[in-house]
N, C-alpha and C positions, 0 to 999 in steps of 0.2 A: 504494500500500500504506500502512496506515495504523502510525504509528510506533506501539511500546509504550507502554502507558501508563507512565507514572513511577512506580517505588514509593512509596507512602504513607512519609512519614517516621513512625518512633517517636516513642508520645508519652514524655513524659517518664519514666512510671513505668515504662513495656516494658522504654526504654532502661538506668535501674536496673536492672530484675532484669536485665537480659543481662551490665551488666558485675558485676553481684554474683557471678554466676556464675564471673569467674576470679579470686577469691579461692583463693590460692595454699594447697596441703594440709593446711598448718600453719601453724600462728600465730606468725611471727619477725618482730620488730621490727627495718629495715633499711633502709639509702638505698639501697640497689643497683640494685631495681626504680625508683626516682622517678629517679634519676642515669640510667637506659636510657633510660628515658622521656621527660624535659627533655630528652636530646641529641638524638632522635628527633623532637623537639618546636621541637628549632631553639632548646633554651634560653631560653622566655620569661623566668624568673626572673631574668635578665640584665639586662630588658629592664622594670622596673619603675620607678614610682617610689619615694620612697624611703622604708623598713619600720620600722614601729615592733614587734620580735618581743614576745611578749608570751608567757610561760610561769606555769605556780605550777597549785598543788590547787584553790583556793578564790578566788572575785574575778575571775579572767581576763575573765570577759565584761564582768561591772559594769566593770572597770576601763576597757575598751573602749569600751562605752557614753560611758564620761564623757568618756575622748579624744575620741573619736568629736563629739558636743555641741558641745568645748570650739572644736576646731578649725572646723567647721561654723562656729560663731559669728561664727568670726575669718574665713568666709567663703572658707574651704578647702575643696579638692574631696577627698574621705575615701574612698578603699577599703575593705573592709573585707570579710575572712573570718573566719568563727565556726563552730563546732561546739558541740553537735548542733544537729540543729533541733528545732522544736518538732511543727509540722503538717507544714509544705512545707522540701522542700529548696532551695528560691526563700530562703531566711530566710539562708543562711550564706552569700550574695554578696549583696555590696552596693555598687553602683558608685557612683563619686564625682560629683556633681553640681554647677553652680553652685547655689545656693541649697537643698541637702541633698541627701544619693545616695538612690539607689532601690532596691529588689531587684530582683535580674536577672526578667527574664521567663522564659518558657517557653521559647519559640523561641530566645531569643540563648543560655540556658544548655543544650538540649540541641543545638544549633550546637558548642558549645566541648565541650562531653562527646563528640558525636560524633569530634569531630578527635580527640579523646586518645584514643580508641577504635580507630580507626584508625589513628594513632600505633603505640598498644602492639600491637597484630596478634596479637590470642588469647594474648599471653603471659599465665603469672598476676601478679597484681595487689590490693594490695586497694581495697574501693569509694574506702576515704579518699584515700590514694593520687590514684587518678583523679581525683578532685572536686579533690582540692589543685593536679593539674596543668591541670586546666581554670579555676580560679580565677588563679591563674597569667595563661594565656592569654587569659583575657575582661580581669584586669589591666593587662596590657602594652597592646593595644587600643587602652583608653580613655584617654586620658588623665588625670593627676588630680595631684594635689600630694604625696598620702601614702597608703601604704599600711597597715594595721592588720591585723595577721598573726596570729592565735592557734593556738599550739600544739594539737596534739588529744591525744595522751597523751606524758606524759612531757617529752623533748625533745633528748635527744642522738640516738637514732633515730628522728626523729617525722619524718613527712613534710614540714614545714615547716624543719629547720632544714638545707635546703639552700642558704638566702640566706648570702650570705658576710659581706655589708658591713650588715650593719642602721643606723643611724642610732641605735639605741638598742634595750638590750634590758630589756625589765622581767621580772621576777620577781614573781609577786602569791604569798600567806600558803603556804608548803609546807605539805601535812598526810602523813599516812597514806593511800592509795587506789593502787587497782591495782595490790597489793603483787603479784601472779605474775607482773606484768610490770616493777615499776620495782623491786625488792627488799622485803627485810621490814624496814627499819630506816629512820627521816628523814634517816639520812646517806646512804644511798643515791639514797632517793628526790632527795634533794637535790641529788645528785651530777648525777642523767638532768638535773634542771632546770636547773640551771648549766651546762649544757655550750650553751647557745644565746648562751653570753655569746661574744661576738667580742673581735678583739683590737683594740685602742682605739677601738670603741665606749662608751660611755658605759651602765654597767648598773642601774637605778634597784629597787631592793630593798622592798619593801613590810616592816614587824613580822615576825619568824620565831623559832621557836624558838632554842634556843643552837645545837644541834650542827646545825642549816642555816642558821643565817648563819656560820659557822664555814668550811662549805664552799663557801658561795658568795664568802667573801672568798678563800680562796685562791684561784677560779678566776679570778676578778676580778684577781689580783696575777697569776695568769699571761698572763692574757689584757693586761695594761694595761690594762684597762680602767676608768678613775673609776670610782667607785660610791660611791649616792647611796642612802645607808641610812635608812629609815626610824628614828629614833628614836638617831639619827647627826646626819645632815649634814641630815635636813629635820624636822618634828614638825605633826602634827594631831590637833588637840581638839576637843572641843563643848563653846563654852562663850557659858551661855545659849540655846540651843538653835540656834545658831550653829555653822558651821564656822570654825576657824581654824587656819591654816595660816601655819609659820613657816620660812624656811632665810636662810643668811649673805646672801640679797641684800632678806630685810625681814619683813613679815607682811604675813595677807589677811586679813582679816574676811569672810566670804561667807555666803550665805546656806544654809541648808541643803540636803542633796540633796532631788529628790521621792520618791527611791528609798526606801524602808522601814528601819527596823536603821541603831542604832550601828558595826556593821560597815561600810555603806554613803560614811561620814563616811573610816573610810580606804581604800578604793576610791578614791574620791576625792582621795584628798590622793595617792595612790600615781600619779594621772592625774597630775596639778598638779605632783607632784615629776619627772616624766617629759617633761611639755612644757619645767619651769625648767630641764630640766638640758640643754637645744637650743638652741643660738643659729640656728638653722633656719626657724623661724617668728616671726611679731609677735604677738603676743599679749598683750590689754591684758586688768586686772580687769574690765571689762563684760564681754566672752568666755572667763574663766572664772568671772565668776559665772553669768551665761546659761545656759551648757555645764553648771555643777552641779544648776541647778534645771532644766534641761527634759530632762539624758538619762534615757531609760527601757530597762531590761532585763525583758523580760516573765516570769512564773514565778519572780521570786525576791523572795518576800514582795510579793506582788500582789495587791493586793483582787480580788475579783471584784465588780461590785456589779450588775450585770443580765448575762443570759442564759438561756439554757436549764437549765442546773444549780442557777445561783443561784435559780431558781421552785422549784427542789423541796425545797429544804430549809427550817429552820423558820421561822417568820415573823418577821422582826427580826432576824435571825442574820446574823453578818458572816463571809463567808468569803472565806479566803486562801488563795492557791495558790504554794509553795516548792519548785523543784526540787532543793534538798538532798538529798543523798545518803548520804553521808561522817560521820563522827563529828563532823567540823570545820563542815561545815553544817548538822547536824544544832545544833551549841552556838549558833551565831549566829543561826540560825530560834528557838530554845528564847531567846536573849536579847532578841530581838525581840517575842518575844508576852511574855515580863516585863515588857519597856516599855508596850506596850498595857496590860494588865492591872493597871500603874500609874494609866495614864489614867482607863478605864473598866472595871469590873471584870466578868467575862463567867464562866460556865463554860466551859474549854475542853474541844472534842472534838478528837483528832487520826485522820485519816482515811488509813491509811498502804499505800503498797504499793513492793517493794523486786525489782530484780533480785537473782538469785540469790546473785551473789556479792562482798553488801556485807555488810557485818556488824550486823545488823538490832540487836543487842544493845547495839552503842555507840551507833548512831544514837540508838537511843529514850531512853538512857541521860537525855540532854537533857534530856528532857519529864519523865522520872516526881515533882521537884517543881512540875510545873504542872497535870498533868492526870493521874487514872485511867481514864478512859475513852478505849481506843484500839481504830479499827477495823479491821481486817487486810482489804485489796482484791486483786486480779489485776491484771496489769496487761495490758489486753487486748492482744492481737495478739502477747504476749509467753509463752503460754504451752505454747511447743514445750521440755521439758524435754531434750531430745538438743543444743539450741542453747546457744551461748556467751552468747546475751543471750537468757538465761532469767529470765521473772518468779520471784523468790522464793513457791512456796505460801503461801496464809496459814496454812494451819496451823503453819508455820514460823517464819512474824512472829507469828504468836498466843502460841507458846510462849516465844520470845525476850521478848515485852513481859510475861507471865504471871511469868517470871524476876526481872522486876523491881518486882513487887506490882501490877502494873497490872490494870484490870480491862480484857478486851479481849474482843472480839465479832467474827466473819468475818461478809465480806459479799461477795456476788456481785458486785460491781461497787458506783464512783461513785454512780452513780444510787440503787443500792440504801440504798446508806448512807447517802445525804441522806433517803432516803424515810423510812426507820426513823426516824434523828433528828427527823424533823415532824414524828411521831407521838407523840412523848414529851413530857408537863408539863412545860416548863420554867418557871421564874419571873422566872428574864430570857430572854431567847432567849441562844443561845451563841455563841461563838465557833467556827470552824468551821476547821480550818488540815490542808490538801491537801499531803501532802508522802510522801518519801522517793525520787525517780525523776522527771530530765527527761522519761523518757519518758509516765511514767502524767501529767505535768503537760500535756506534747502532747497527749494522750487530755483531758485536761479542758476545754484551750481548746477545739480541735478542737468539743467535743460541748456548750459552753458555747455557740457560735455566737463565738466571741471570739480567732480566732488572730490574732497577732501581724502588722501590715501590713507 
């Protein structure tokens, strides 16, 4: 008799929709499911090497990136989870490797999603959840030197901050965002962030407003935890178009990031104040200046300069792609192309599309002294309006930029709005800058031919 054949395994996307599906009735931010889960799971998080947590509004990833770089350099093996992605969900695992990590593949990351899937046994769940417990378990696995752990929202209920012992926790710029889940106020919001600080750990603070660093020192005095404040105990500047970087054990002179924006210079020093503040690692000036000039974070302030998107717009036009979302990256996208337009002076067009529930009014607020012409997009795949992550209508961003004297145009999509644009007299070609949504920024690489390796 001949045996059954073997069920075909899921491929990866199946396996998503199936576990999307037990996303739990309602939306409450909570360890309780990840705490069933790890124990069911045999506790990989136990079983790690050791985690640099990494929270805050604005920066997290940049700041990643440059750890990421820095330690590579020094020819450490780098873990690394990140959210969102951009194209593939291959992008937010990254195993540590000798001579640089990799993203997981297909087969080993739906391997470890399956176990967690069978793990939780139909309970509800949500996707992040899952992913952060199979990140987790492809972790443990491998062997590697360190971990690089980024928050997904928030951070006193986030899925991640179930590590107990971090070796260090940073805080990158607090803003305003995701106020129906972290509160309406920066002392709140400040509060969810602060709470991944452990107790004598070492907590490394990026620049913050008054009333959140306010709060992140008291958590810091309760926690015992040193902390290494930005504009405190460490300081970085650009000067001469130079990074420098100073705290009580000297200064660096270093070379600039290749990343884009003045904001990028403290990312950076916020990486550099996070390594100095470990006696954990060797770490000489060649491997963090190396680490500054070669880490890259894709979609934040990223040229485009060949691809499928970049042919259709006008000829000579230089365009950028910013997954800013927020009023706070919304200003550092907006002081970025001020720097540019110092350099070389371009018209700018801003090509914008926004999920529903950002506040499309502060974001643009940015731009209205750089440019009046702004184009309102969909953000495809995004517009089921009964969903939580619903594209904003452009009639909606039309009106919000029309608020602020802009002149603004809808357009059916990307493609569209570069097509328009090619068709208009310019006298120099323009400036072209893709922003408001990591997700419409996914959509650009994706359809550019250009996602992130």
């Amino acid at each position: 008799m001949n045996s059954p054949a073997a069920r075909p395994q899921p491929s990866l996307d199946e396996l998503i929709a199936r576990l999307s599906a037990l996303h739990p009735s309602r939306i409450d931010l909570s360890l309780d499911r990840m705490q069933a889960l790890l124990a069911r799971l045999d506790h990989p998080e136990s079983k790690l090497p050791p985690v640099i947590h990494v929270a805050g509004t604005n920066g997290k990833g940049s700041t990643i990136a440059y750890l990421r770089a820095i330690l590579e350099a020094a020819s450490l093996r780098v873990h690394v989870y990140t959210s969102p992605y951009l194209v593939r969900l291959n992008e937010c695992f990254r195993l540590g490797r000798s001579g640089g990590g990799v993203l997981v593949d297909d087969d080993e990351l739906c391997a470890a999603l399956g176990h967690c899937e069978r793990a939780n046994n139909g309970d509800p769940i949500t996707i992040f959840e899952i992913e952060t417990a199979a990140a987790f378990c492809l972790f443990a696995q491998h062997p590697a030197d360190v971990v690089l752990l980024e928050v997904g929202l928030g951070g006193r209920l986030d899925a991640t901050n179930v590590i107990d012992a971090p070796i260090a926790s940073v805080i990158a710029p607090v803003s305003m965002d995701h106020t129906e889940f972290l509160g309406n106020s920066l002392t709140e919001i400040a509060g969810e962030k602060a709470a991944i600080i452990k107790r004598n750990a070492p907590v490394v603070c990026a620049e913050q407003a008054p009333e959140a660093i306010d709060v992140i020192e008291a958590q810091a005095r309760r926690m015992r935890a040193p902390l290494h404040a930005a504009g405190q105990q460490w300081h970085v500047s650009v000067e001469r178009g130079r990074l420098v970087y100073q705290d009580d054990r000297g200064l660096m002179d270093l070379a600039a990031p290749k990343l884009f924006g003045r904001h990028q210079f403290d990312n950076a020093g916020l990486a550099i104040a996070t390594l100095r503040a470990l006696d954990t690692f060797k770490i000489g000036m060649p491997h963090f200046e190396a680490g500054i000039v070669n880490a890259e974070w894709p979609a934040r302030m990223q040229r485009l300069v060949s691809g499928a998107l970049v042919e259709q717009g006008p000829q000579g036009c230089e365009i950028w792609l910013d997954g800013g979302h927020n009023a706070e990256g919304g200003r550092v996208a907006a002081a970025a192309l001020g720097d540019l337009e110092e350099r070389v002076s371009r018209p700018l067009v801003v090509i914008v599309g926004m999920m529903a529930n950002k506040d499309a009014g502060a974001f643009l607020a940015n731009f209205a002294g750089l440019t009046r012409h702004i184009m309102a997009v969909p953000i495809p795949g995004r517009d089921n309006a009964s969903s939580m992550a619903a594209s904003m209508p452009p009639d909606r961003l039309a009106d919000a930029a029309r608020a602020l004297g802009m002149r603004v145009e809808n357009a059916a999509s990307v493609e569209a709005a570069l097509q328009t644009l090619s068709r208009l007299a310019y006298e120099v070609p323009p400036r072209i800058l893709i922003t408001g949504s990591l997700y419409l920024a996914g959509h650009v690489l994706a359809a550019n031919g250009t996602p992130p390796a």
